[in-house]
MARPA-248991 format. One line per 3 residues: their letters; for each residue z, y, x of C-alpha. Coordinates in steps of 0.02 Angstrom, whole numbers, m for minus. Example, Ala and Ser with C-alpha at 12.3 -4.5 7.8 and 13.67 -1.06 7.14 Angstrom:
BEGIN
AS = 390:m225:615 | 357:m53:684
END
This chain:
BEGIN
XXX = 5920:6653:4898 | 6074:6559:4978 | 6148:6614:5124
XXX = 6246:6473:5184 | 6325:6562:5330 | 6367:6709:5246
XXX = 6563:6688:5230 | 6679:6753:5360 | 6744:6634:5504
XXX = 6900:6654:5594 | 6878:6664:5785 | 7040:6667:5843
XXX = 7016:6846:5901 | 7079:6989:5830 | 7041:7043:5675
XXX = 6944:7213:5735 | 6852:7100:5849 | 6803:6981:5688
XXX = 6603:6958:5655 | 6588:6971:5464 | 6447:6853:5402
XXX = 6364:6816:5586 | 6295:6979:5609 | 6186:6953:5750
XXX = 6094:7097:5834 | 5902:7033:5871 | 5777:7132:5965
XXX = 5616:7109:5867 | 5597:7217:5729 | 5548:7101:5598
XXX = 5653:6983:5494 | 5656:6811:5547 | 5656:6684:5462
XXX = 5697:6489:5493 | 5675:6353:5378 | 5745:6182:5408
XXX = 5686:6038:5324 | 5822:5944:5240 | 5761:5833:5105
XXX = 5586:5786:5050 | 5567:5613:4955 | 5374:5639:4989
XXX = 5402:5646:5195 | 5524:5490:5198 | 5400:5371:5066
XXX = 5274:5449:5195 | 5361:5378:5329 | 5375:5179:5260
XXX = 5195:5179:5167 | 5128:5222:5359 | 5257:5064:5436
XXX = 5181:4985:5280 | 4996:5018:5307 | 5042:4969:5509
XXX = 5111:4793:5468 | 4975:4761:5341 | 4834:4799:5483
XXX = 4894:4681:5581 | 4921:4556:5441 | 4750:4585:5399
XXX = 4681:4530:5582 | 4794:4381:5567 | 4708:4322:5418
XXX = 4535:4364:5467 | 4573:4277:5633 | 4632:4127:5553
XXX = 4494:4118:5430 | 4364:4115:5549 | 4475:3982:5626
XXX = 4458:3881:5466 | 4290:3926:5434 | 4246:3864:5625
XXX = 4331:3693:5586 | 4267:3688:5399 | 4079:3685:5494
XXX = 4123:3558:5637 | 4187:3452:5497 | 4035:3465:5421
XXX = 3921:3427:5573 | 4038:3274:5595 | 4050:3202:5406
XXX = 3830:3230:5398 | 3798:3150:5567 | 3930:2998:5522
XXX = 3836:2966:5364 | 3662:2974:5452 | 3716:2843:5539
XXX = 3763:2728:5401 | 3620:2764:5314 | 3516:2728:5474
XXX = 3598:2565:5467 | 3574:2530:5313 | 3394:2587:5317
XXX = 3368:2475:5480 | 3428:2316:5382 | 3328:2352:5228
XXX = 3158:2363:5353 | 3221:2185:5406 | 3230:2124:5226
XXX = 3066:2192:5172 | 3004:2120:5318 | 3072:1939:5272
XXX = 3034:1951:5074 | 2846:1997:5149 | 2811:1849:5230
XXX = 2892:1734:5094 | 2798:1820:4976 | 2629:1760:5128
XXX = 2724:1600:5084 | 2708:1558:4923 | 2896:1541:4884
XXX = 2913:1727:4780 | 2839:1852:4668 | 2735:2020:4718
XXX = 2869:2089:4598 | 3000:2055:4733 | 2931:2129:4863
XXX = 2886:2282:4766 | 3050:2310:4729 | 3120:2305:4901
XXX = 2987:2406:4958 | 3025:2544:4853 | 3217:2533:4899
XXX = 3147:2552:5056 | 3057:2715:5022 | 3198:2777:4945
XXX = 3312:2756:5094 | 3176:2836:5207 | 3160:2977:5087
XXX = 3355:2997:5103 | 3356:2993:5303 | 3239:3136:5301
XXX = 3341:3242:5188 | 3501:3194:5274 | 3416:3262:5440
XXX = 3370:3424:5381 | 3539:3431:5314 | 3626:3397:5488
XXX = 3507:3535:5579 | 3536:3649:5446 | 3743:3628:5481
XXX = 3716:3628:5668 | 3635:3796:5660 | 3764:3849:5522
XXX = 3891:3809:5643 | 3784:3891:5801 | 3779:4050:5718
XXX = 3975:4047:5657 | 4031:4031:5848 | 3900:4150:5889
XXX = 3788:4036:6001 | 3610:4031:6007 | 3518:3948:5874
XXX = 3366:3879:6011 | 3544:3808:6135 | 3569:3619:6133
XXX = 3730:3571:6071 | 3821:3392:6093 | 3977:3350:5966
XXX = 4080:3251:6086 | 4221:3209:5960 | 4229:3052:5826
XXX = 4242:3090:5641 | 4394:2970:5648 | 4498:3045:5802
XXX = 4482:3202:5700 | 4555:3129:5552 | 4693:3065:5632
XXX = 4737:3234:5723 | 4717:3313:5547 | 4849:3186:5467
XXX = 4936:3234:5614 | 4953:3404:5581 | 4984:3407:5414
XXX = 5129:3306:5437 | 5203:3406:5567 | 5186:3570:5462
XXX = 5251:3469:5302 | 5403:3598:5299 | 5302:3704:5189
XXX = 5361:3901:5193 | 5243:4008:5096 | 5313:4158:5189
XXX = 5250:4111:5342 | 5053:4097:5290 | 4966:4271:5317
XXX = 4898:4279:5129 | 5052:4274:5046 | 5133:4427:5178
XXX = 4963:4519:5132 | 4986:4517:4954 | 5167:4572:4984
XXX = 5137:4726:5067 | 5000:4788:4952 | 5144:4757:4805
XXX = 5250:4875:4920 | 5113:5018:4952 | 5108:5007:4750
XXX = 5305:5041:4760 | 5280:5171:4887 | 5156:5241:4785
XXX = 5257:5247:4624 | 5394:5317:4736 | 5285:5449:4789
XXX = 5210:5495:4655 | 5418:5513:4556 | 5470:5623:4712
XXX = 5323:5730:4645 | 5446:5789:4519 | 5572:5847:4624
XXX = 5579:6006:4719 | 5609:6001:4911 | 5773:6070:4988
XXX = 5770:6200:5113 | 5903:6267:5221 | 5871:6450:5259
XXX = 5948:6533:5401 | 5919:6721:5383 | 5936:6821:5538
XXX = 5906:7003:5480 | 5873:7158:5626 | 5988:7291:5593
END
């Protein structure tokens, strides 16, 4: 081995006086030995893949934070859109019981065909057939959304807001965020730190082919 200390330094005392190669006198009667860590490519790459793997934890919470955010407003959305059309369809079903109604009695009248009123009547069945499946649609929602928020499926819920009013906040939105930076959404800083715990990786795995550098300080008992 190297000994790095091993050449003669001058003191400024007199030569007789002059330690030759550090000879220091130690009291245990063993050789010691310390080793200082210079180099290692493995302990520095070890060093950024564990910053790495911090930053990319808390990326990771981001995202899943925001996509139950999304998911949250994806299901209120729903609730909204299925409740709005129930209501048109109510309508529409309400004004089709009026017709029916009508073409009945001037069917009683004399002035039309069975035919006619047959065929109202089964537009009429139709719509009724489509209010019941819209309803079971809306519950089903409403519970989706219960159980996303964590609420209790048996609690009474009321949707305050309009279908519209959220619209317009939406357009809103997406006009003040129309400065689209790609860096700033929490997928695309994911998907750049696992490409740089591959490089680490690769980094890693080349330092694997290079041997670590050691200082040794030998301090020998005479």
């Amino acid at each position: 081995m190297l000994n790095f200390f091993s050449m003669p330094m001058d003191s400024g005392a007199p030569p007789q006086e002059q330690n030759e190669g550090f000879d220091f006198k130690s009291s245990s009667p063993l050789d010691i030995t310390v080793s200082q860590l210079v180099f290692s490519g493995g302990y520095i790459v070890g060093l950024q893949t564990s910053k790495t793997y911090k930053s990319l934890s808390e990326i990771a919470l981001t995202k899943s934070i925001n996509d139950l955010k999304e998911t949250v407003t994806s299901n209120y959305f729903m609730v909204l859109v299925l409740n709005e059309n129930l209501k048109q369809l109510d309508t529409l079903l309400s004004n089709t019981q009026k017709l029916y109604n009508e073409t009945l009695a001037t069917f009683k009248l004399g002035f039309i065909e069975e035919t006619d009123v047959d065929q109202v009547k089964i537009v009429l069945s139709n719509l009724k057939n489509q209010v019941n499946n819209l309803k079971r649609q809306v519950d089903i929602s409403e519970r989706l959304f219960k159980y996303t928020i964590g609420m209790d499926l048996n609690n009474n819920l009321e949707f305050t807001d309009s279908l519209n009013s959220l619209i317009t906040e939406t357009q809103i939105l997406e006009y003040a965020v129309s400065d689209f930076n790609v860096e700033n959404y929490a997928d695309y800083q994911l998907v750049k730190n696992q490409e740089k715990l591959m490089e680490l990786n690769l980094r890693y795995q080349k330092t694997n082919f290079f041997r670590q550098f050691r200082l040794f300080i030998y301090i020998i008992n005479n």
